[in-house]
KETINU-813059 format. One record per residue: x, y, z of N, C-alpha, C, O in turn; residue in one letter; residue number from 1. Coordinates in steps of 0.05 Angstrom, whole numbers, plus 5000, padded with zeros to 4 digits. Atoms other than C-alpha are relative to their C-alpha. Layout:
BEGIN
NODE  X  Y  Z  X  Y  Z  X  Y  Z  X  Y  Z  A  NUM
...
! end
This chain:
BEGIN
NODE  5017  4976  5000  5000  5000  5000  5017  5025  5000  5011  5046  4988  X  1
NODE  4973  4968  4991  5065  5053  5022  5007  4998  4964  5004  5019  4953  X  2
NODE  4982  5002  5023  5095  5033  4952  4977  5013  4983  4985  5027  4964  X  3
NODE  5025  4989  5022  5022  5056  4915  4993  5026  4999  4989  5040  4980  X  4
NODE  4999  4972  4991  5015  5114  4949  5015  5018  4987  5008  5040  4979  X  5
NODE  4973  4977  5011  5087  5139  4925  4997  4993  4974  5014  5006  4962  X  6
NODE  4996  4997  5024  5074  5118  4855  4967  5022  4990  4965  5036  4970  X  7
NODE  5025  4982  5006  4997  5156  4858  5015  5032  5006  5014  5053  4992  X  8
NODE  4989  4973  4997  5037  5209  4890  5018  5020  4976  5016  5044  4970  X  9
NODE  4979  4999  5025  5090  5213  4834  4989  5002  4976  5001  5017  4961  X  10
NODE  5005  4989  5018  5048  5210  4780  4977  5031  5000  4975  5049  4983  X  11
NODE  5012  4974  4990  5005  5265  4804  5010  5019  4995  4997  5035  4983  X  12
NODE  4975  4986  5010  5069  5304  4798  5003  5004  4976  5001  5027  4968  X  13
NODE  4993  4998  5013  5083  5289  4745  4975  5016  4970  4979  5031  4951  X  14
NODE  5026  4987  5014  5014  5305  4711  4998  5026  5004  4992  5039  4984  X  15
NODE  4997  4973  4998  5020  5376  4745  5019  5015  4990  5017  5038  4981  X  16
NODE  4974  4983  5023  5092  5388  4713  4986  5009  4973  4985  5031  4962  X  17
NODE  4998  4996  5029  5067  5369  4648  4972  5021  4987  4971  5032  4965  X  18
NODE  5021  4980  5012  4995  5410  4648  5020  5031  5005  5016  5051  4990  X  19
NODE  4997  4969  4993  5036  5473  4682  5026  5009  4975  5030  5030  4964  X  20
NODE  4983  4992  5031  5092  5466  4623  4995  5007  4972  5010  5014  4953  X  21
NODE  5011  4996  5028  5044  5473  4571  4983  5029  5001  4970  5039  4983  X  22
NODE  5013  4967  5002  5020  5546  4598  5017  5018  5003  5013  5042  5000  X  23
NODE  4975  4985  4997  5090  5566  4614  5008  5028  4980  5007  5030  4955  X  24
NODE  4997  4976  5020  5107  5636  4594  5032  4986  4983  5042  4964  4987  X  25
NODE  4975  5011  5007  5173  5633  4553  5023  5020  5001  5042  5025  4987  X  26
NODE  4968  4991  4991  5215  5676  4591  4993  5004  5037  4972  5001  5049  X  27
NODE  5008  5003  4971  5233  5688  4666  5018  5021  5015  5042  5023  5008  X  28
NODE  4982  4984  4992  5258  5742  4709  5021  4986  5020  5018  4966  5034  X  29
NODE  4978  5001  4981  5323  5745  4744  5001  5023  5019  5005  5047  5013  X  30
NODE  4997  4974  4976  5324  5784  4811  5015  5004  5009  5026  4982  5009  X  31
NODE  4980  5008  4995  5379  5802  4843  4998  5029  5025  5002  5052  5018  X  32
NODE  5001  4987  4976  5368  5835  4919  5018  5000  5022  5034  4983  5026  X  33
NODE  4990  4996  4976  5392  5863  4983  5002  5024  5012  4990  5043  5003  X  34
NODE  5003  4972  4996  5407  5916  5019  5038  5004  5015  5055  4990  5026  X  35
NODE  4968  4989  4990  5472  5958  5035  4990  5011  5037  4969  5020  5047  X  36
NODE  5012  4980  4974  5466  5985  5104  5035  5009  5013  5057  4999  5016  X  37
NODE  4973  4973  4981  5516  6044  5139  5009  4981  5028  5027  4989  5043  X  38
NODE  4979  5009  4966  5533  5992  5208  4982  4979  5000  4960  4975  4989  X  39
NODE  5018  5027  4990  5512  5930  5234  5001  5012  5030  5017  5027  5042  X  40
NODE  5007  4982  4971  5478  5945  5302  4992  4970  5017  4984  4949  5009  X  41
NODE  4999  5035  4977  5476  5888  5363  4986  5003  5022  4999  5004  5043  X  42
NODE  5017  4999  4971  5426  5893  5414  5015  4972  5023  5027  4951  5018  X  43
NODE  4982  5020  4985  5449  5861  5483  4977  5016  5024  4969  5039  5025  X  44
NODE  5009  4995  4981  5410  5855  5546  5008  4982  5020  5018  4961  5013  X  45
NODE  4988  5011  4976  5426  5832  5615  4990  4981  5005  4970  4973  4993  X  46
NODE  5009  5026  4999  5422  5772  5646  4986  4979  4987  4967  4965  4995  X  47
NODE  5006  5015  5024  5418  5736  5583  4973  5003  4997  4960  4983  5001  X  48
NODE  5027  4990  5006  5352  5773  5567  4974  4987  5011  4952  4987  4998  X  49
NODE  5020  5027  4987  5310  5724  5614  4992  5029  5015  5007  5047  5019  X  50
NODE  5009  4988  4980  5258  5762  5659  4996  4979  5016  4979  4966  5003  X  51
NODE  5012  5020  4988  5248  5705  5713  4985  5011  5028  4995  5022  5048  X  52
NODE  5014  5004  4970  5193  5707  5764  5001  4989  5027  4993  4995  5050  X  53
NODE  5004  5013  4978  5210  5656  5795  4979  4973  5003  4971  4957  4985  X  54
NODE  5023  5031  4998  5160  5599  5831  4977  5017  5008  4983  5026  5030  X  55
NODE  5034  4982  4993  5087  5640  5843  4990  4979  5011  4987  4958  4997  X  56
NODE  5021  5017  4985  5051  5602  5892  4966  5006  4984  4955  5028  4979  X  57
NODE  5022  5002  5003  4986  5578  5868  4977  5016  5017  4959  5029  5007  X  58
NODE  5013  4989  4975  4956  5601  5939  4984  5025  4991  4960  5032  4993  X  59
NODE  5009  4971  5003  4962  5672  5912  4990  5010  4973  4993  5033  4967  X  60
NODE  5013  4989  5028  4929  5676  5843  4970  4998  5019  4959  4985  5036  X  61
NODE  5039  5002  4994  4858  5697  5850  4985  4987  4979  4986  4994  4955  X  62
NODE  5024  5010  5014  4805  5656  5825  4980  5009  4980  4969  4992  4965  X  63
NODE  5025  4980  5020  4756  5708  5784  5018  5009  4987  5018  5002  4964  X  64
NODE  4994  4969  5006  4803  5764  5773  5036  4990  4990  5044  4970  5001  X  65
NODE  4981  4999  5007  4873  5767  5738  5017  5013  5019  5011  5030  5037  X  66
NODE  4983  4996  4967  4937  5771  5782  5019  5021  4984  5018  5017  4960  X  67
NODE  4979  4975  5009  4985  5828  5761  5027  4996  5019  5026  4998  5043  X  68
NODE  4973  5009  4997  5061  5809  5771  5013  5030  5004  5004  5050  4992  X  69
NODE  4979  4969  5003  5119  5872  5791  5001  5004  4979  4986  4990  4965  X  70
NODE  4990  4998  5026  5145  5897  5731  5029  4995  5010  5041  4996  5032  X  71
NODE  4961  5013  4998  5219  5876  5723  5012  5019  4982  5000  5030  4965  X  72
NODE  4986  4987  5025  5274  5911  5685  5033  4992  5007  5044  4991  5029  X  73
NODE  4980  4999  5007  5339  5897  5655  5013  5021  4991  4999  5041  4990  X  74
NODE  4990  4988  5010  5396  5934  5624  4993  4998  4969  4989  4975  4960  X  75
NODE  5004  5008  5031  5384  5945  5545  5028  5021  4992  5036  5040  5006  X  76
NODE  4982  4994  5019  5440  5965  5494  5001  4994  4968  5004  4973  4956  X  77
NODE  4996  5011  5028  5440  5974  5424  5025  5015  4982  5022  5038  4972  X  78
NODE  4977  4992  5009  5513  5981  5394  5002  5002  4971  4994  4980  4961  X  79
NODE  4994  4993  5019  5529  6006  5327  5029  4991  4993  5042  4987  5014  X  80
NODE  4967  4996  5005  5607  5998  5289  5001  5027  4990  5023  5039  4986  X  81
NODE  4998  4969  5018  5584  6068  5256  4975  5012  5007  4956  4997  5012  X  82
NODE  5028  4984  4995  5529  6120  5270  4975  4992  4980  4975  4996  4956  X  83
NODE  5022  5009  5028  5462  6089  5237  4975  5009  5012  4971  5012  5036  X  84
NODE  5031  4990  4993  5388  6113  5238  4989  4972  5012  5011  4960  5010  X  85
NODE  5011  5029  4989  5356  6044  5268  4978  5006  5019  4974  5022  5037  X  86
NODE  5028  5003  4974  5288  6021  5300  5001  4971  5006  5017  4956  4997  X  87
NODE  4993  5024  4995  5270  5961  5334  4963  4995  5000  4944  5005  5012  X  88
NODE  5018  5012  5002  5218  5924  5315  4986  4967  5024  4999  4946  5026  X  89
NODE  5002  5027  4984  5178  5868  5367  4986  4988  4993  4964  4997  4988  X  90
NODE  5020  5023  5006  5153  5801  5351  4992  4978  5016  5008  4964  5028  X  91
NODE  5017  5026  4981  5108  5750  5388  5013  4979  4995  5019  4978  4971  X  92
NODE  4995  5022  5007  5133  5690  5390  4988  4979  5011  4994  4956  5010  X  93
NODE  5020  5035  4993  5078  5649  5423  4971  5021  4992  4958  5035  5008  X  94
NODE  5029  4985  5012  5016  5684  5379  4976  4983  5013  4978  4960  5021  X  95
NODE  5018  5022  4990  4951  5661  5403  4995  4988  5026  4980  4969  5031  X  96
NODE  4999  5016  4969  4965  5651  5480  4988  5024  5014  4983  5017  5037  X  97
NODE  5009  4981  4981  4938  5716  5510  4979  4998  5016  4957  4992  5005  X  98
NODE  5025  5009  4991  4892  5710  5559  4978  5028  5006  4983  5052  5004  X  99
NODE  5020  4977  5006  4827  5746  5566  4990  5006  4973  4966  5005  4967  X  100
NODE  5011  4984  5020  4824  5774  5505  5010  4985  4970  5021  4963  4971  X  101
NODE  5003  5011  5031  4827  5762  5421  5024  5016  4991  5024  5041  4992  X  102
NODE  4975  4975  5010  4898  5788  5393  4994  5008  4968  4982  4993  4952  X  103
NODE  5005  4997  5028  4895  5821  5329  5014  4995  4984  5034  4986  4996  X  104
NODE  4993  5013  5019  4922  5801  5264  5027  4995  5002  5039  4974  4995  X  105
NODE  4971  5007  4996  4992  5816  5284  5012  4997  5023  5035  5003  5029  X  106
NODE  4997  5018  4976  4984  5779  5351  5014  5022  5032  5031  5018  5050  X  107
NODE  4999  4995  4970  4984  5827  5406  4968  5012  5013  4951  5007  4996  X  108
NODE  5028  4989  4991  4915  5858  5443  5012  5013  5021  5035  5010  5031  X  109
NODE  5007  4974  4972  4899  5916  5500  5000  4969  5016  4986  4950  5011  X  110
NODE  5005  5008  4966  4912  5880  5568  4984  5001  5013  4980  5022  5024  X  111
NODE  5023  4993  4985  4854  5863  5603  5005  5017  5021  4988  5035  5024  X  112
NODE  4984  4986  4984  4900  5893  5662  5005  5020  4992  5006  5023  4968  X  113
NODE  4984  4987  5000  4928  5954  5678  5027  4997  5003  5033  4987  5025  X  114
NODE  4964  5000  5005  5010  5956  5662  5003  5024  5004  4987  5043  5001  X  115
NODE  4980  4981  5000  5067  5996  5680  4988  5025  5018  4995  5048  5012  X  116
NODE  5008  4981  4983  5030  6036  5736  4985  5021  4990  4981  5042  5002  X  117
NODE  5015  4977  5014  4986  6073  5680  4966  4996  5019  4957  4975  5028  X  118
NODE  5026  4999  4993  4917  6092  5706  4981  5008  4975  4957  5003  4975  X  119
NODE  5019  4993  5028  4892  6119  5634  4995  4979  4980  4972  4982  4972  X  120
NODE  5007  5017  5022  4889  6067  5583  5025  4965  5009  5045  4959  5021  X  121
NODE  4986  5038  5001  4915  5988  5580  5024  5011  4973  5023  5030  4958  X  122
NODE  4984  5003  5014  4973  5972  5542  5004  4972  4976  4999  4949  4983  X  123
NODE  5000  5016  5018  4983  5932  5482  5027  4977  5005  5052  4980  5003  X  124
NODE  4978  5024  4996  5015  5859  5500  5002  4977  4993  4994  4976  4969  X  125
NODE  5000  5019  5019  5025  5793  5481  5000  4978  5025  4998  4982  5049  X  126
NODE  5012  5018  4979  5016  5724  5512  5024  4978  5014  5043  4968  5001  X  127
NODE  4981  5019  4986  5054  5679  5562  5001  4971  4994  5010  4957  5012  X  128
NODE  4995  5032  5001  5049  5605  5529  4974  4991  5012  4957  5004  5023  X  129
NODE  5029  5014  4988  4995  5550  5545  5009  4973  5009  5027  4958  5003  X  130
NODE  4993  5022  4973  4992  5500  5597  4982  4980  4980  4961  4993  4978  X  131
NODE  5022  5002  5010  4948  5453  5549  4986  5010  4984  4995  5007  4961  X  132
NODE  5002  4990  5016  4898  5490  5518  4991  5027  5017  4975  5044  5008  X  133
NODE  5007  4982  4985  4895  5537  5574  5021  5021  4993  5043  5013  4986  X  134
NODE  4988  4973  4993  4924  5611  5576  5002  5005  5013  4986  5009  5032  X  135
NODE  4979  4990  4970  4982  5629  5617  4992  5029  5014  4992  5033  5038  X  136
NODE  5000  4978  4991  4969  5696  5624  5010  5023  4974  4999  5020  4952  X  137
NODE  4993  4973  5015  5000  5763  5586  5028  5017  5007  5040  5011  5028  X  138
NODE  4979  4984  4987  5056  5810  5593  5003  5022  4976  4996  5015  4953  X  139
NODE  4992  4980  5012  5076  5876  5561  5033  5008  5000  5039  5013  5023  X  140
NODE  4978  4986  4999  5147  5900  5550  5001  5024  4988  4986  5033  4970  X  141
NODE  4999  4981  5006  5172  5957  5544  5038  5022  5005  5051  5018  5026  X  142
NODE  4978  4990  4983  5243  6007  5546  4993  5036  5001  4997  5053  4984  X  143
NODE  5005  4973  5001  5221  6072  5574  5018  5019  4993  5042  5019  4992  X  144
NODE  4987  4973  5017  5228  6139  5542  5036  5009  5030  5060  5009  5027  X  145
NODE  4975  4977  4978  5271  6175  5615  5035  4984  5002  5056  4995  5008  X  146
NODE  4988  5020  4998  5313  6115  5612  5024  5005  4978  5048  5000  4983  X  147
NODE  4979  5002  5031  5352  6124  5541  5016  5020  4994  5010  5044  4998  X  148
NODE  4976  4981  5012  5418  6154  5513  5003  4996  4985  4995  4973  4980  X  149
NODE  4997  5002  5027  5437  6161  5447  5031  5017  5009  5031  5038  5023  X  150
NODE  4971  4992  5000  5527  6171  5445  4987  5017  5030  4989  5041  5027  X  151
NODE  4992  4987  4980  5511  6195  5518  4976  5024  5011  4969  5033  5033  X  152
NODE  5022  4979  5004  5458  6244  5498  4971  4995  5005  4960  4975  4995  X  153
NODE  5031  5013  4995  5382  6245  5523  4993  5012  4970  5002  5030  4956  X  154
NODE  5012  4995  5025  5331  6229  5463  4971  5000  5010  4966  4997  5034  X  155
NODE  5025  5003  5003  5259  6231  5453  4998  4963  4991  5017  4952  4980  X  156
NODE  5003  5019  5008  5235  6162  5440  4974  5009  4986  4957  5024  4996  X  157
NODE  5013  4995  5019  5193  6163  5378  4978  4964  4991  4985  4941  4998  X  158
NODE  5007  5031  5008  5142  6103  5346  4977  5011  4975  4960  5029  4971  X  159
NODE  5020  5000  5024  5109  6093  5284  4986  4975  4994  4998  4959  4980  X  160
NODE  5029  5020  5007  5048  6044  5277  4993  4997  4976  5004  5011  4959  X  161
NODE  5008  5007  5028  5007  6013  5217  5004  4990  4987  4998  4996  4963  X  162
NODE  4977  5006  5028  5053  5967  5188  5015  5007  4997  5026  4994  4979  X  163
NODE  4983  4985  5004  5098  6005  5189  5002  5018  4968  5024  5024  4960  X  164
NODE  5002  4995  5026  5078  6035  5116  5014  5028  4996  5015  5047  5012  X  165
NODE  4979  4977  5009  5124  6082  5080  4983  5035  5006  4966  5045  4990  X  166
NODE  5013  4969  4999  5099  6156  5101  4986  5007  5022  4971  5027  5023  X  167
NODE  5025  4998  4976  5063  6145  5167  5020  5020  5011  5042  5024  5002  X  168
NODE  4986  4983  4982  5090  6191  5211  5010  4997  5023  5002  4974  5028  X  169
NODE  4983  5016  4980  5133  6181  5278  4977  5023  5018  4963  5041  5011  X  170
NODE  5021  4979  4970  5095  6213  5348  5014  4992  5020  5016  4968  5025  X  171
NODE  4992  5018  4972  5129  6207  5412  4990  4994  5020  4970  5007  5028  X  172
NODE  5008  5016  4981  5119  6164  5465  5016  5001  5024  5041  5001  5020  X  173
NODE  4976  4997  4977  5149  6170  5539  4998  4970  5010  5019  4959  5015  X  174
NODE  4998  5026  4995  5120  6097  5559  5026  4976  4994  5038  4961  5009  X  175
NODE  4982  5015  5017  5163  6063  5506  4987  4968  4996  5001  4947  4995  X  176
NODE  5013  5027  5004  5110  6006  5498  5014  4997  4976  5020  5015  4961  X  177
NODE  4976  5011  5033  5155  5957  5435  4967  4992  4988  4967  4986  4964  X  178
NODE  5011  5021  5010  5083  5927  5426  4969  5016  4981  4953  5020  4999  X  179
NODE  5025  4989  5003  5018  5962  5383  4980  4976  4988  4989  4954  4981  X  180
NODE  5006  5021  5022  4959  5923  5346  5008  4996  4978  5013  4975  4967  X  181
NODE  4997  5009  5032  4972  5940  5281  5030  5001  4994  5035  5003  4971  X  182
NODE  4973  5000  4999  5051  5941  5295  5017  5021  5002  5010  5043  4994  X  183
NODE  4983  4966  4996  5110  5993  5313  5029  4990  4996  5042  4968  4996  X  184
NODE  4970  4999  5005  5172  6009  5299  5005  5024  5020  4992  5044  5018  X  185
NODE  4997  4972  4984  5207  6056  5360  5026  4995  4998  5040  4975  4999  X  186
NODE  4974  5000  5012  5265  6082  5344  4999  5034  5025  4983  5039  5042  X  187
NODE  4994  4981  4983  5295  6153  5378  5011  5026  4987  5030  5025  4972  X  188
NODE  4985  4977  5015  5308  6230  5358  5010  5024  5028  5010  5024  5053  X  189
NODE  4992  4980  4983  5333  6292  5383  4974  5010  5013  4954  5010  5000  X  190
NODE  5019  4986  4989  5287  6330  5442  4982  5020  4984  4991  5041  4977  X  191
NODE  5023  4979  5007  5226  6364  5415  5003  4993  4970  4992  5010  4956  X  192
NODE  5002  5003  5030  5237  6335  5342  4988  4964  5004  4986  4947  5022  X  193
NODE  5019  5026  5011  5201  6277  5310  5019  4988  4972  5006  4979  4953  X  194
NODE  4981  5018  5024  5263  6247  5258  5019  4989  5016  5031  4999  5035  X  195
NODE  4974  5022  4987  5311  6194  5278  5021  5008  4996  5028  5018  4975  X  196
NODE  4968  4993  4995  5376  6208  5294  5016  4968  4992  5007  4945  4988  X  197
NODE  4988  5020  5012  5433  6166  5275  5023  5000  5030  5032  5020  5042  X  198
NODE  4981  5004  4966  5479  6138  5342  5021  4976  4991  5020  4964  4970  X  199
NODE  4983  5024  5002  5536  6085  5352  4987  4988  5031  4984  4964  5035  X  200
NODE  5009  5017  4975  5510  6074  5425  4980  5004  5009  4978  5028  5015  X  201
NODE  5022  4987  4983  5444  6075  5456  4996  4975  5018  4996  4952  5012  X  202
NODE  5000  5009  4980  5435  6055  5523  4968  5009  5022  4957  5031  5023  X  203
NODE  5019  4990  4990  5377  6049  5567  4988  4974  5021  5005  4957  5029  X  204
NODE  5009  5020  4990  5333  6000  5605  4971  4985  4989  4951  4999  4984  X  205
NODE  5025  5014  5017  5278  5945  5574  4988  4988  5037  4998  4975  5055  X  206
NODE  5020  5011  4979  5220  5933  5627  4980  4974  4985  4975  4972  4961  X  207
NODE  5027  5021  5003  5167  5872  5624  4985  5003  5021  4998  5008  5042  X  208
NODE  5015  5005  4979  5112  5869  5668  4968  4974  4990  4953  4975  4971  X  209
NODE  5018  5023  5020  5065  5800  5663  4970  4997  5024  4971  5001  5048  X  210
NODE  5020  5003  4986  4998  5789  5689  4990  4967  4995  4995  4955  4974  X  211
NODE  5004  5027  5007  4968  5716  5701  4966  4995  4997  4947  5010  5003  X  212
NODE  5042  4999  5003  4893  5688  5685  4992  4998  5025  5009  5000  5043  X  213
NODE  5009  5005  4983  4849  5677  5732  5004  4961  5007  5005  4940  4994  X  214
NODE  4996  5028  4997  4859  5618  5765  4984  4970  5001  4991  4947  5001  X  215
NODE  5028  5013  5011  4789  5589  5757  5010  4989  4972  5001  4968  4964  X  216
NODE  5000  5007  5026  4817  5584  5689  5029  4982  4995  5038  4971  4975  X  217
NODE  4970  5027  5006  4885  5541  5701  5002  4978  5013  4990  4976  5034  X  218
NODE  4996  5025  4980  4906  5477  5726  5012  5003  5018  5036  5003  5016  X  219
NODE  4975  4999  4982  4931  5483  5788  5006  4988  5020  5013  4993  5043  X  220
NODE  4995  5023  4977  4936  5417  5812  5036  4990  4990  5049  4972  5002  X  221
NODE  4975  5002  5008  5006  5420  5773  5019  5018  4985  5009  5031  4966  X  222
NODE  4985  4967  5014  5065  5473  5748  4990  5008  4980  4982  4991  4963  X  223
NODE  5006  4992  5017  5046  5517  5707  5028  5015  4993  5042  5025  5011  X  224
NODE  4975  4982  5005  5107  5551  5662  4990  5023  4980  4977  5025  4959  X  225
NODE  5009  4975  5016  5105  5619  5647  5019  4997  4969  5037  4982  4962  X  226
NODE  4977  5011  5032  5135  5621  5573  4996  5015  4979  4987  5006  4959  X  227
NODE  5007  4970  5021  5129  5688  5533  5024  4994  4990  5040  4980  5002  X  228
NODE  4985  5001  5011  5174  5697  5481  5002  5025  4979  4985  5026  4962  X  229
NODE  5007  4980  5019  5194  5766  5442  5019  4994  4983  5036  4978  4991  X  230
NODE  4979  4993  5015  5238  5775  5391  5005  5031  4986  4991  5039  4967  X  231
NODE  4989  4985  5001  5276  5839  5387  5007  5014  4975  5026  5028  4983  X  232
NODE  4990  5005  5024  5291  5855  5307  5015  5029  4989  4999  5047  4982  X  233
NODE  4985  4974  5013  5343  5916  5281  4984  5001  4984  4977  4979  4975  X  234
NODE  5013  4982  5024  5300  5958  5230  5023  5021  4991  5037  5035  5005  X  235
NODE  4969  4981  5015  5352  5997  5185  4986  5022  4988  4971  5012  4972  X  236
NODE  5016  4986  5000  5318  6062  5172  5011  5020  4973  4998  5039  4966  X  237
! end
C-alpha cells in the first residue's frame, strides 16, 4: 500500500509538471536583491535577556480576577560599528496565548490589566504560552522613554504604527511600549523633534511586566510555566 501511494503520488506530479509546462510563459525574470546598510547594530540585554519570576505560589492567584506580577527591568544596549538611523521592531513569539482577550492580526491585544503603573488606558501585550489549551496569562514589555541615551545624549523616543507603511508619521511616546495592534517600529530623535537620529551607542533600560489568568481558568493541581517569548529585530531606517 506505502509503495502505491508513492507511485499515485508521483504520478500526480508528474501530471501537474506536464499540464503547468504547457502554459509556461517563455521567459523568466532574474532578481537580484539586498540591501547595503551604513553599520551593523547588536542589541544586548542583561542577564541573558531572561525576565524570571521565579516559583508564584498557586495560593496567591485569584480565582475570578487576573493577578498582576511587579514589573521587572533589565539593562538594554544597542551598539552600532558606525552611527546608523535604526528602529527596533517586536515580535510575538507564542501568537495566540493571550489571555482574556482576542489578539489582532499581528498577535498582540489591549491587556485586560492595567500595566506599568498607567491609570489611563491598558497597554498593548502579548501572551505567556499554554499549559494545554489553557492561557498562561499576558505581559507587556517595554524600554522607557527617561531611561535612554543616544552617544551619551538624552533622546525623545519616537514610534510609528500601521505596518509600518512608507509615510506614516513618527509621534512620541514617553512609555516606550515595543508592542501596538497593528505594529511599531520605535526608534529615537533629538528633544522636541520627531526624525531619527543616527547613534553608535544607545543605552537604556527594557521593562516587562506580566499578568496571570484567573485561576478558575488554570490547572493548578500542577506547574504551570510561564513562557512568553519576544523577539527583538534591528530595522535599518
Amino acid at each position: 500500500m506505502y509503495s502505491n501511494l508513492i507511485k499515485n503520488t508521483f504520478a500526480l506530479a508528474l501530471l501537474a509538471a506536464s499540464v503547468g509546462s504547457a502554459m509556461a510563459a517563455d521567459s523568466v525574470d532574474v532578481k537580484v536583491i539586498g540591501q547595503i546598510i551604513p553599520a551593523a547594530c547588536t542589541p544586548t540585554i542583561s542577564g541573558g535577556a531572561v525576565f524570571d519570576y521565579g516559583k508564584i505560589k498557586a495560593s496567591t492567584l485569584a480565582a475570578d480576577a487576573y493577578t498582576v506580577l511587579p514589573e521587572m527591568q533589565l539593562d538594554f544596549s544597542l551598539v552600532c560599528d558606525a552611527p546608523a538611523k535604526v528602529a527596533l521592531k517586536a515580535i510575538n513569539g507564542r501568537p495566540g496565548t493571550m489571555a482574556g482577550v482576542t489578539e489582532s492580526a499581528l498577535n498582540s491585544a489591549y491587556a485586560p490589566v492595567m500595566l506599568y503603573n498607567i491609570s489611563s488606558t491598558t497597554v498593548a501585550s502579548v501572551g505567556l504560552g499554554l499549559d494545554g489549551a489553557n492561557k498562561i496569562g499576558g505581559y507587556g514589555v517595554r524600554i522607557p522613554a527617561e531611561t535612554v541615551t543616544a552617544d551619551g545624549n538624552a533622546v525623545d523616543t519616537i514610534i510609528r504604527d500601521s505596518n509600518y507603511t512608507v509615510g506614516d508619521y513618527y509621534e512620541k511616546r514617553a512609555v516606550g511600549n515595543l508592542y501596538s495592534l497593528t505594529g511599531r517600529l520605535t526608534t529615537w530623535a533629538a528633544p522636541g523633534t520627531l526624525t531619527p537620529i543616527a547613534f553608535k551607542v544607545l543605552a537604556g533600560k527594557i521593562n516587562v511586566q506580566a499578568y496571570i489568568n484567573k485561576g478558575s481558568q488554570l490547572d493548578l493541581t500542577h506547574v504551570n510555566y510561564l513562557d512568553g517569548l519576544t523577539t527583538l529585530e534591528v530595522v535599518y531606517l
